[in-house]
N, C-alpha and C positions, 0 to 999 in steps of 0.2 A: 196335220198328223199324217206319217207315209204308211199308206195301206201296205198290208201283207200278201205278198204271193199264194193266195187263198189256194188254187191252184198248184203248187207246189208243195201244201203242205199234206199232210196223209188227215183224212175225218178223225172227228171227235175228239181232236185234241181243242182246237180252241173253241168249240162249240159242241153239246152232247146229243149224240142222234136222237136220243131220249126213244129208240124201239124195245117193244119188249120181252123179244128174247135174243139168245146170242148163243153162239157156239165158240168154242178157243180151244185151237188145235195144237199141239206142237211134235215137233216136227227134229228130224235128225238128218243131218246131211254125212253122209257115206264116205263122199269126195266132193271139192270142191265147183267140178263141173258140174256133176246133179244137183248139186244144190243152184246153179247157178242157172239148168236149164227150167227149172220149176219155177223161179224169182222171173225167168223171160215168158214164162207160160202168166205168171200172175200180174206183174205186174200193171199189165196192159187194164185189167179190171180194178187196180185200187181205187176205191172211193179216197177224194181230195174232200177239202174243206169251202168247196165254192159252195155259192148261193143255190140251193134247187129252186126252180121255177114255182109259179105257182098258177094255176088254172085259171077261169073266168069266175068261180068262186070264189077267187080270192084262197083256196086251200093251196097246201104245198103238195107239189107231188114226188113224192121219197120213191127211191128206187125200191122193191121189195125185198133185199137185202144189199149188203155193206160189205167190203173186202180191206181189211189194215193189217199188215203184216211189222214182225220187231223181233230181231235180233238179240240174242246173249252175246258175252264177248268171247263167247267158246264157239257160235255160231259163228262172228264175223270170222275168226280164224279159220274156219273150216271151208269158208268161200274165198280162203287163201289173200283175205287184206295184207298186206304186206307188215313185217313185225315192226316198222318204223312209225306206222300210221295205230298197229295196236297199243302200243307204249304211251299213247298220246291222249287213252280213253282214263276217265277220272278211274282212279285205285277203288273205290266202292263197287265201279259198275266192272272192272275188269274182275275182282273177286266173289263177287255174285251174292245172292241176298242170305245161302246156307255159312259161308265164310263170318256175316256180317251176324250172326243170332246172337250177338252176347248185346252187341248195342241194341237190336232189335226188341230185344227180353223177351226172345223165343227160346226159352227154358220149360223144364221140366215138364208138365202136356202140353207146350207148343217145341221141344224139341226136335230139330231135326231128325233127328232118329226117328222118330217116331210120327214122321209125315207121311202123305198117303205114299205108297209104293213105287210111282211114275217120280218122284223129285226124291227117292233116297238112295244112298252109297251111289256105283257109279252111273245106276237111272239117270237120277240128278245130272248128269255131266254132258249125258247125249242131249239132253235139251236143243238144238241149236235155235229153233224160231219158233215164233209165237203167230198163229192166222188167229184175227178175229174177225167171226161173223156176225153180224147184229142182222135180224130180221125183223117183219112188219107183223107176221102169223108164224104158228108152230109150222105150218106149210111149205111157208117160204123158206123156214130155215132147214127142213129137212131135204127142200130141193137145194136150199145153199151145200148144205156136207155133200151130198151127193156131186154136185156138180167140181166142189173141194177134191172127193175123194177122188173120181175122174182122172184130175188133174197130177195129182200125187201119186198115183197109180202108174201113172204113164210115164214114170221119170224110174229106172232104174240106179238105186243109189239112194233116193227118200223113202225115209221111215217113218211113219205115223209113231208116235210113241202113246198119245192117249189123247183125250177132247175132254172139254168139262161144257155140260149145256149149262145155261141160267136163263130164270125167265123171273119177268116183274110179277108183280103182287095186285090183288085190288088194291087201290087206293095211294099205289107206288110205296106199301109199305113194306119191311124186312122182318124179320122172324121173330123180334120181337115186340114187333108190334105198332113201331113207331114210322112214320110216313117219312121217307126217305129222298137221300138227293134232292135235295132243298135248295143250298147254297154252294154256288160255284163262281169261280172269280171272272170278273170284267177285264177282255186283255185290247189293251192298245193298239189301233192300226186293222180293226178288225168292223165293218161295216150293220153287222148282224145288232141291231135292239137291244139294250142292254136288258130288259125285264128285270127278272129280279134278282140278275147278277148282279155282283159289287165288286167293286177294287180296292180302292184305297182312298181313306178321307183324306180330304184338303177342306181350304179355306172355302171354297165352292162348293163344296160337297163331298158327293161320291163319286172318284174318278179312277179309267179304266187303270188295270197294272202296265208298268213296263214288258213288253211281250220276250225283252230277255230274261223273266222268270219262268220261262214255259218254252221259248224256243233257241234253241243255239245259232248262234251268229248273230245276235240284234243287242240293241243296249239294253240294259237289266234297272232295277230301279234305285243301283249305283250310277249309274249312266257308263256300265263297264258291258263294255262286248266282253266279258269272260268268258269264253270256249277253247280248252284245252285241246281237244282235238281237232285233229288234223288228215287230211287236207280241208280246209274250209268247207271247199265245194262238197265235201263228203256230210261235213257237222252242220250246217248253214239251212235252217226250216224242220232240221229234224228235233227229238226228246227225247227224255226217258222216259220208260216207264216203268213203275213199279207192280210186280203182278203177284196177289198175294191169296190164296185161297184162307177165307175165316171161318171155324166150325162156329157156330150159335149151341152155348147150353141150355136150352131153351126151357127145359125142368127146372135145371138151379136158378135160371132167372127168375120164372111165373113162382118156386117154391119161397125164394128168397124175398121177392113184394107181398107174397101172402102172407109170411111171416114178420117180416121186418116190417110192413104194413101197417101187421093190424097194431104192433105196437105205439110206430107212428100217427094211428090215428086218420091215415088216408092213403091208401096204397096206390090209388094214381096219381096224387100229390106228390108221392116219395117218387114213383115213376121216372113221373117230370122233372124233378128237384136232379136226379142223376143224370138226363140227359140235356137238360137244360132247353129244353121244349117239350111240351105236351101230346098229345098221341097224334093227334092231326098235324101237326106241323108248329102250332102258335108258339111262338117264342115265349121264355115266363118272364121274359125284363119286359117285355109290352104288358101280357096278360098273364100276373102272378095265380090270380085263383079260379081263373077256370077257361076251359077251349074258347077261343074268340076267332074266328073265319074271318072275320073285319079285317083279321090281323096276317093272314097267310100270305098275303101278297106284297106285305112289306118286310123286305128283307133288308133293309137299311140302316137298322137299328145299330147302337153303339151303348157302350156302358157306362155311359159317362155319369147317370144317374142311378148306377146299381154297383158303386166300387167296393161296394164290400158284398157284395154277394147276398143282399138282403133279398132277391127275387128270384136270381137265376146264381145260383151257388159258383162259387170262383171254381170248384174240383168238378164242375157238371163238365159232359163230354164234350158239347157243343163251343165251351169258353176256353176248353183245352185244343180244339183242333183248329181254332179260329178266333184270338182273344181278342181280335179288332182292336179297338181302342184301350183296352183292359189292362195293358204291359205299360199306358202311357207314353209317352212325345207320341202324342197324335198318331198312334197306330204305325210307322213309322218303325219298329222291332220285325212285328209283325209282316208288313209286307215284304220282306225278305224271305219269309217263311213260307209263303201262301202254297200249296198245290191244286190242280184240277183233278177234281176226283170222279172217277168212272165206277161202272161198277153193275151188277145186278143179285139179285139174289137165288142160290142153287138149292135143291132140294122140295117134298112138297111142304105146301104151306098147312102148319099145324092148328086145328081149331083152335081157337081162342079160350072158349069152355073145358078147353082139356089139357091136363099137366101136361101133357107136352113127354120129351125123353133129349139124353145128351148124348142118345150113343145113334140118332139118326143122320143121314147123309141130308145135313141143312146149316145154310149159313149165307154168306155173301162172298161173293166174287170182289174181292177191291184190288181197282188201281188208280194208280196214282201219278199225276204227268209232270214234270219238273226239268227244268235245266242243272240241275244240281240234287242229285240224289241225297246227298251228303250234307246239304245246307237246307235243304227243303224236306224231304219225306224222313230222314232218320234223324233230323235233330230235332222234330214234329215227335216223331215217336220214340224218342229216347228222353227228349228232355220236359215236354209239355205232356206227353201222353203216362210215359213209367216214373216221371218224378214231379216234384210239385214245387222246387225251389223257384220257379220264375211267378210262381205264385202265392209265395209265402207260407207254400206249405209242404215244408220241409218233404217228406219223404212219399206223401200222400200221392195214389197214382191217381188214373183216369175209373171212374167206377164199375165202367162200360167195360174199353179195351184193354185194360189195363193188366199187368202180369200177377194179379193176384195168385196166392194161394190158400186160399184161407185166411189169412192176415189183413186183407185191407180194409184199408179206415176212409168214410168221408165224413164230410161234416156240414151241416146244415145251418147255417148263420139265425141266429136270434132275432126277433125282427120287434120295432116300435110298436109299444100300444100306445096307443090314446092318451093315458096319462102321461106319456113320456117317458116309462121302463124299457125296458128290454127284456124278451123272453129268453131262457137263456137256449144255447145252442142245442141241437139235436145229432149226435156223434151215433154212427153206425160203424157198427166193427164186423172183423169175423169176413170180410165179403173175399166170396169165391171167384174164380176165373169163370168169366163169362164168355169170352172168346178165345179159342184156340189156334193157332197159327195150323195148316196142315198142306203146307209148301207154297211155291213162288220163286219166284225169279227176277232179278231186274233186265228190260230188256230198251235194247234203241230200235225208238223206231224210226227211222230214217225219211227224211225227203223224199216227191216223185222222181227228184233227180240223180238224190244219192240212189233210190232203189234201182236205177239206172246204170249207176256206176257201178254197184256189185253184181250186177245181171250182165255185165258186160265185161270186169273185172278192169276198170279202169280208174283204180284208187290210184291217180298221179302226184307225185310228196314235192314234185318242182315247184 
């Protein structure tokens, strides 16, 4: 198996630093040489994807914080790529994720128009790059912005446009309550432990993915180097990424299991029933009726014995973002699909004991890493997340992210008694939008080498 230029490629794409907080800056270039003297000021500090050391302890030793910088295709243009080599970026990421709302189902309160101030009318447009900081302590990350801002400071021509902080949770869980960043895919050519990553079953098991689902210039798990752009050298160890801020209604959620709950008969069962794990992490196709910790560490699981959704419902969010073997031929639909997903969560954390509100600044930072935006993160969200056809259920979305307005329906599978009846289903209507869209952007983030080439402006098309 040919290992990866670990070293070439930018951190936390094929491995998550897993620190718990971050800073994401973005940024607007003037002219193309300021932009290009700030990318020679930074680039010298990007954290890459190699191995950190680890002590006499056997601990790892992390830098106290992280540098990864990514590009809009409003940004590449502004560091003057040449229009030969922009023509040659996929049509999703050249149009940007605001162009893209209708497949998104960022309608009506996740409408564009109506996203925070920094991504609307022509805000939106100056966007051109994206800094993210991940750090070890609140500490660190406030000497990161500082040493950031330094830097950007010093470049006349770069514009700060705004930052969004995020920090983790106890227990790495997100605002509703549920323990978070679980499962992330196993990618090929990459030396790091698989733990409780996964890729893609085979006859052998669980094996890693082809790394051209995640990185441009390698084979894919077509066995197709498919990379549209151009020049190689420019596309070759870089991604996408997709970068999407999510408000949490964290009211209508907690109102919505108290009520819809208690009719149910168990409102952390219903909980779980919708996201298709239980608050600590336990998958419900292992452990249908109650937390089990036995079980958090196997992430391996498949649905081969829960095809109808008698345990972990076919509409839960987890079987929508990740149906494994659920679509059938061997998972095999699915691996086409797969994303790495990043992320933290923004805002403070709302007691538990208390309704909570929807009009606070709280939610999750998501993104999303892919070699094909278009085949990978929007037909995730357009066709498994806002509709239910690939799962036989007609119009039915995701119950979580889904573009609810009032109107949606899941459904809860009737399950075997003893005597061999069946109880009949348990149908939930009426559910609200629980997640808000309130901007984002798709961005590349390029190689140590390409970030070399644009800091240098040596995009050659020969």
């Amino acid at each position: 198996m040919a290992e990866l230029d670990l070293n070439d490629i930018q951190g936390n794409i094929i491995k998550g630093y897993r620190y718990p907080f971050a800073r994401y800056t973005f940024v607007q270039f003037i002219n193309g040489d300021a932009g290009r003297e700030l990318l020679q000021a930074l680039t010298p500090h990007v954290t890459t994807s190699e191995q950190w050391a680890y002590d006499d302890a056997g601990q790892m030793i992390k830098p106290p914080w992280t540098l990864n910088i990514g590009f809009t295709h409003r940004g590449l243009a502004a560091l003057d790529v040449p229009a030969d080599s922009l023509v040659t970026f996929p049509i999703e990421f050249q149009e940007g994720m605001r162009a893209r709302a209708r497949t998104l189902g960022d309608d009506n309160a996740s409408d564009p128009r109506r996203w925070d101030l920094m991504w609307r009318d022509d805000r939106y447009d100056k966007v051109h790059a994206w800094i993210g900081m991940s750090a070890l302590s609140a500490a660190d990350s406030d000497a990161a912005t500082v040493w950031l801002r330094q830097r950007i400071e010093a470049v006349r021509g770069v514009v700060e446009l705004g930052s969004q902080q995020a920090a983790s949770f106890p227990g790495a869980t997100e605002h509703f309550g549920f323990r978070d960043g679980i499962s992330d895919p196993y990618v090929k050519g990459t030396p790091y432990p698989q733990g409780t990553r996964i890729g893609k079953i085979s006859e052998k098991g669980w094996e890693p993915l082809a790394a051209g689902e995640f990185l441009l210039g390698h084979a894919d798990e077509a066995q197709e180097t498919a990379t549209s752009v151009k020049p190689l050298s420019l596309a070759r160890n870089g991604t996408f990424m997709v970068y999407r801020k999510l408000h949490q209604n964290v009211a209508s959620f907690r109102e919505f299991l108290r009520l819809e709950g208690a009719k149910f008969g168990n409102p952390e069962l219903l909980a779980a029933k919708l996201v298709g794990r239980w608050r600590d992490g336990t998958p419900l196709t292992l452990s249908p009726d109650c937390q089990n910790p036995a079980t958090l560490s196997d992430n391996t699981f498949t649905y081969a014995n829960d095809r109808d959704g008698e345990r972990c419902p076919l509409s839960s969010h987890i079987r929508r973002m990740n149906p494994r073997d659920g679509l059938g031929f061997n998972g095999v639909l699915t691996n086409r699909r797969r994303i790495i997903r990043r992320g933290l969560p923004y805002g403070e954390l709302i007691p538990p004991d208390s309704p909570g509100d929807d009009t606070g600044e709280h939610g999750v930072i998501f993104m999303a890493l892919n070699a094909s935006i278009e085949r990978q993160f929007e037909f995730v969200q357009n066709s498994w997340v806002n509709n239910g056809n690939s799962f036989g259920l007609g119009k039915d979305m995701c119950p979580i992210t889904g573009s609810h307005d009032g109107d949606g329906r899941f459904v809860i599978p009737g399950t075997k008694r003893d005597d061999g009846t069946v109880t009949p289903p348990y149908v939930v209507t009426g559910l609200p939008r629980f997640v808000e869209t309130r901007g984002g952007d798709y961005f590349f983030l390029p190689s140590v080498t390409g970030l070399h080439i644009l800091a240098n402006r040596r995009v050659d098309m020969r």
